[in-house]
N, C-alpha and C positions, 0 to 999 in steps of 0.2 A: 387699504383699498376701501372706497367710499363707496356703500352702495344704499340709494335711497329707496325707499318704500314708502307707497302712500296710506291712509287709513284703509280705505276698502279694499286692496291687496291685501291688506293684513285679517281683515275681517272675512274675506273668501278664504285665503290660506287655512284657516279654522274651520270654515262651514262644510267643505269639499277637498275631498270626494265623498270623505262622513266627516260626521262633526267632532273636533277634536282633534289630536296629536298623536292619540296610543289605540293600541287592542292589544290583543291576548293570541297569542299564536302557539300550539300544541307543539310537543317534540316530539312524540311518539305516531306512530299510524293505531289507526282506529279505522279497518275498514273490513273486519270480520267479525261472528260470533266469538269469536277466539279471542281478538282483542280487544273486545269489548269485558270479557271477563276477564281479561289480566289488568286494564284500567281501572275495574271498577268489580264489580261483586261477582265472581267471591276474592277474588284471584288478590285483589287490593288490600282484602285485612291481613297478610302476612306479614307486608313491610310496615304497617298497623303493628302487628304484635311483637316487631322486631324493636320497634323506636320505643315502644312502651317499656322492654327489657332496656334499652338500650339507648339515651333520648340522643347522642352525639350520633347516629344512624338516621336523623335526618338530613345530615350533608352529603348521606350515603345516599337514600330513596324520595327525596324531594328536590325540588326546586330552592329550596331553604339557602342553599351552597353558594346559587347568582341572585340575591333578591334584593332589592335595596330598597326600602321605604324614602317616600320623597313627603316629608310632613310639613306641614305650615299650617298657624291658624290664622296667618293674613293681617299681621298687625303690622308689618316694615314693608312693603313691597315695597324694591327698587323702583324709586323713579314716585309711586303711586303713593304710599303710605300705608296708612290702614284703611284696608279697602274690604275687610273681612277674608272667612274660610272661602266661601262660594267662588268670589272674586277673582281670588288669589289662583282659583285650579289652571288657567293655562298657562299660569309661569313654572307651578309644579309640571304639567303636561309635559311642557317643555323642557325641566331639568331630566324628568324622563328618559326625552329624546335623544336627550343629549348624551346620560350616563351607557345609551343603546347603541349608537351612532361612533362615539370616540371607543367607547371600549368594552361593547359586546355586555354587559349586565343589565340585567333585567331590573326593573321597578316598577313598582305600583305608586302615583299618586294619592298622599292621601290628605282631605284637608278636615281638620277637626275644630267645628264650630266652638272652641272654649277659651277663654284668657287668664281662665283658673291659674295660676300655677300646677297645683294639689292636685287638680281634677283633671289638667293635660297631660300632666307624667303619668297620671293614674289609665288613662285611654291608651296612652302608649303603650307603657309596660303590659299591656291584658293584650296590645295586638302583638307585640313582640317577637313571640314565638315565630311567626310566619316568618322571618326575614333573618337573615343573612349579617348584615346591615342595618343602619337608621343615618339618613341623612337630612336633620332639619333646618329650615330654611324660611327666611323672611319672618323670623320673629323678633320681638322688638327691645330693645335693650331696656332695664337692664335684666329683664324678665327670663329673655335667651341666656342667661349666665346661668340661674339657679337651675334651670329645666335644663340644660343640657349635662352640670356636673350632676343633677342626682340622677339623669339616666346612665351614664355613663358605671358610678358606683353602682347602681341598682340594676344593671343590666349587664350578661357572659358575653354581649354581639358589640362592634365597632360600633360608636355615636359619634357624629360630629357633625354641629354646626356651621354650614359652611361659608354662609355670610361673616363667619367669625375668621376661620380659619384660614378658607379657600384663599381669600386675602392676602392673610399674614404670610401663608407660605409662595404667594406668587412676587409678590415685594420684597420677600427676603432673598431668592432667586433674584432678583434683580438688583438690589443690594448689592448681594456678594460679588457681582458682575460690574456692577458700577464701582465699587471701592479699588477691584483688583484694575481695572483698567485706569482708574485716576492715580493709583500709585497709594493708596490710602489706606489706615488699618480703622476697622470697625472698629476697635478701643478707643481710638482716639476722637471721632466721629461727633459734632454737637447736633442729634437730630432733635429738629419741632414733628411734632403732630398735633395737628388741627384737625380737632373731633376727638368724642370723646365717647361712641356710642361702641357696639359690640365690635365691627371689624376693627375701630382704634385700638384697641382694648387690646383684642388677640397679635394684631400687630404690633404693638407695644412690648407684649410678654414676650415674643420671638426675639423682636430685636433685642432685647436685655440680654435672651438667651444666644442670642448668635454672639453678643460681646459688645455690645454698646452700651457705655455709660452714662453719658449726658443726653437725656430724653426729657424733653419738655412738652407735656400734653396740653394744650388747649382748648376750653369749652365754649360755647358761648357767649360766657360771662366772662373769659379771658383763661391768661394763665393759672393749671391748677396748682397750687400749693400748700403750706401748711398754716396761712393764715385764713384762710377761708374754711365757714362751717356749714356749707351748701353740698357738700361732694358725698357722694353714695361710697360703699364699701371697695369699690370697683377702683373708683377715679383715685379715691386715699391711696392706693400701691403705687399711682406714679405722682406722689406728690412732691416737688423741690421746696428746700427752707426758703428761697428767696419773695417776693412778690414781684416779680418782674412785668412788665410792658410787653403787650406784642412787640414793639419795638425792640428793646433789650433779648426776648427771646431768638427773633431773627438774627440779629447782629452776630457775624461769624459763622452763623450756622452753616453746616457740610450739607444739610440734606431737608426739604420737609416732605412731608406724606401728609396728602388733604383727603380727607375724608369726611369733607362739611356739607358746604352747599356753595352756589357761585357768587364769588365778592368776599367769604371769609378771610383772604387777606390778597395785597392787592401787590402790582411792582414796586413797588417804592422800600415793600415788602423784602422783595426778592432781592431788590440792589442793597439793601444791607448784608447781603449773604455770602459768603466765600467766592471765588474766581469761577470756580468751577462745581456747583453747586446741582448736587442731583433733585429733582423735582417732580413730585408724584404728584398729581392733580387730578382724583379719582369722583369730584363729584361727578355724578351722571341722572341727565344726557349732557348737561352744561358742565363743565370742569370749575372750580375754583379761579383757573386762568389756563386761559389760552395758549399750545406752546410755542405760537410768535409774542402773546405777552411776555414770556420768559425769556423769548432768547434776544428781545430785543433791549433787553439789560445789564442780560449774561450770557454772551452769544455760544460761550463754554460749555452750556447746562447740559445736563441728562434728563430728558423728559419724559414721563410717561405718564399715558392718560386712561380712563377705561374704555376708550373711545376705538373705535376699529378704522376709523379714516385719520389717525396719526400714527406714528412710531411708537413703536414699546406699548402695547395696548396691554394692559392689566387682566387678563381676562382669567376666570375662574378655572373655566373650561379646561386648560392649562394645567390643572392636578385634581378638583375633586373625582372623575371618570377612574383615573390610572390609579388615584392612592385608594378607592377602595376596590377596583380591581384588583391590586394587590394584597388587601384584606379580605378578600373574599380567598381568594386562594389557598391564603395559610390557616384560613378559619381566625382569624384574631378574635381578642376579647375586646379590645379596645385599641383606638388610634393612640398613639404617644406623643411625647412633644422628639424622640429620637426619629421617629418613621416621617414625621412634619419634617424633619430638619433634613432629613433623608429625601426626602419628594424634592427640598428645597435647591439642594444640590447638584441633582440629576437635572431640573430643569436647568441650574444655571449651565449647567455641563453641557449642554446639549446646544445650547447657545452657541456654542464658540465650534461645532460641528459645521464644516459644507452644507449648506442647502441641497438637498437632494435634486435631478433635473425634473421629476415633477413639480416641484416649490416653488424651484426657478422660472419654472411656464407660466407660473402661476403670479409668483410674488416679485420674479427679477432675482436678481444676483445678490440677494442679502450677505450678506457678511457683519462677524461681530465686531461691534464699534458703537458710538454715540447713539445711533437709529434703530441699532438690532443689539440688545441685552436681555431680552429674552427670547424664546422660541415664538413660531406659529404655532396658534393652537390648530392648525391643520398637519402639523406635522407628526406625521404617524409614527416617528420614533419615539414619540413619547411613554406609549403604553411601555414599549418595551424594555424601557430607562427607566422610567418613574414606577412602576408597576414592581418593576422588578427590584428597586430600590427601599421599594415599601415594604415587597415581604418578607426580604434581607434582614430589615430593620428588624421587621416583627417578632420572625424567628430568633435573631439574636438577643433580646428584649422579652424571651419567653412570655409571652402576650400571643403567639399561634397557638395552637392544638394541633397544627403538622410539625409533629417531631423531625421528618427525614425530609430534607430539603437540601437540592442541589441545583444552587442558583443557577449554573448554566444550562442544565438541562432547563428550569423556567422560562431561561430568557428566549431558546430557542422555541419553546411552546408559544409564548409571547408572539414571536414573529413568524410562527405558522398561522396567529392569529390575524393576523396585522394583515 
């Protein structure tokens, strides 16, 4: 569904009714001398002396439990670039909104004017403690690689990147949905990706790890391989012996995934490709191509874009909310590539579910096929699927700190949420 907005709607949208996306909203009442002393002094240093005995007692007596950091130092904003920390605050605002909105978790925005490596994990790590969570965002490859594995080692709370991830696990959901409905095994599958920055990256490693074998990464400068001595430590793990042509790479391929910018590869592209060729055209707001470019080639294709006025829109929105809803829950130490693979699933699962009749007021009579392979991200069974998939995983994966965990009683908690 297409719906336009002009600049100055977007520029009031911000300004009013206050300025900004977020505030701070208490849970407790605070309207006696009474509770004023159990908020605050003296009544307050107890669960103080308790967490100091005890520090896993802040999931018990804080907010620690639902919090998620929304970090960026504003060097990749979608769409924009590097537009700095400052810059970048109401797109964090906005993941905010969204982490509040889909699935009840709290967040603070935070943007850290640094592009240190060194000195940006070092600001993390010392706010740390506060959260629940870290979820960082729009930072720029290949910088987002090293800053998120050493907080991840260096850090007992869930980390993840989700320009990186959010991604890989919503394509790979679609994927799985696109191959089962073409009759196709992921082993067998010749996919390209065009791009070569962090979401290529993370989507690259999923798909190997979902069972794909022939992936051909593409940079700028063309196909990576192993006769080139241009390629960072990153690009070297999907390197092929061959030096192939875009041309050659396309030829037969089952599937590509773009994540470039618009024009990186054009029809003529496409018409060297399999009959029925799935096709991800994730630049944004302009796609790589168009999906009448695609299908007026391969009228067979599966298309999707990150676009929200075509089918199969890629949207993030779609798992970062629900997989660390479900990390918050079990307390995790860390996201895994089993809990990823788990979110990945659930969404595609959820897919081939009835539209609910609120959906259908909404979206028409979806059904799963060519135009629907993945969910709405308006649809509210997701926390309960995807949430509950994730802390499955977690628990299984000994990566929670909730030893006793019984999934069905969760999912029902889930959908008293919902």
């Amino acid at each position: 569904m297409s719906v336009k907005v002009t600049r100055e709607e977007a520029l009031d949208y911000h300004r009013s009714p206050n300025p900004g996306k977020v505030a701070i909203a208490t849970t407790t009442k605070l309207e006696t001398q009474r509770d004023l002393s159990l908020a605050y002094s003296p009544g307050v240093a107890h669960p103080c002396e308790e967490i100091k005995k005890e520090p896993e007692l802040a999931y018990e007596y804080t907010a620690k439990r639902n919090l998620v950091a929304v970090i960026s130092n504003g060097t990749a904003v979608l769409g924009l670039g590097d537009i700095g920390a400052l810059a970048s605050k109401p797109v964090m605002e906005g993941k905010a909104v969204l982490f509040k909105k889909f699935a009840a978790v709290d967040s603070f925005d935070i943007e850290i004017d640094e592009t240190d490596i060194d000195k940006f994990c070092q600001v993390v790590k010392a706010i740390a403690p506060t959260f629940g969570g870290i979820n960082l965002e729009d930072i720029k490859a290949p910088e987002c690689f090293e800053i998120e594995k050493r907080l991840i080692e260096e850090l007992n709370i869930p980390v993840m990147h989700d320009d990186q991830h959010g991604t890989a696990i919503i394509t790979t959901a679609a994927l799985m949905n696109a191959t089962e409905m073409m009759g196709k095994k992921v082993e067998e599958l010749k996919v390209v990706v065009v791009g070569a920055g962090a979401s290529a990256i993370a989507c690259s490693t999923m798909y190997k790890e979902l069972g794909v074998k022939n992936l051909i990464m593409c940079d700028s400068k063309g196909v990576i391989h192993k006769g080139r001595t241009d390629l960072n430590k990153y690009k070297k793990d999907f390197m092929i012996d061959e030096a192939l042509s875009m041309e050659e790479a396309f030829t037969n391929a089952d599937m590509v995934l773009g994540l470039s910018r618009p024009g990186t590869f054009t029809k003529e592209h496409i018409a060297l490709m399999s009959e029925e060729p799935i096709v991800f055209t994730l630049a944004n707001p302009t796609p790589e191509l168009f999906p009448e470019d695609v299908k007026a080639v391969k009228p067979k294709a599966i298309v999707g874009t990150g676009r929200s006025d075509f089918p199969n829109q890629v949207n993030n929105v779609l798992g970062f909310p629900f997989i660390f809803r479900g990390a918050l829950d079990v307390q995790t130490r860390k996201i895994n590539m089993t809990m990823k693979m788990a979110a990945a699933k659930a969404i595609a699962n959820l897919a081939k579910e009835p539209l609910t009749d609120e959906l259908k007021k909404e979206f028409g009579d979806l059904s799963f096929g060519r135009e629907y392979i993945i969910p709405i991200p308006f649809d509210k069974r997701l926390m309960v699927e995807v949430s509950s998939a994730v802390a499955n995983a977690a628990v299984e994966t000994k990566v929670a700190r909730v030893k006793e965990f019984d999934l069905q009683a969760y999912r029902e908690k889930l959908a008293l949420m919902v």
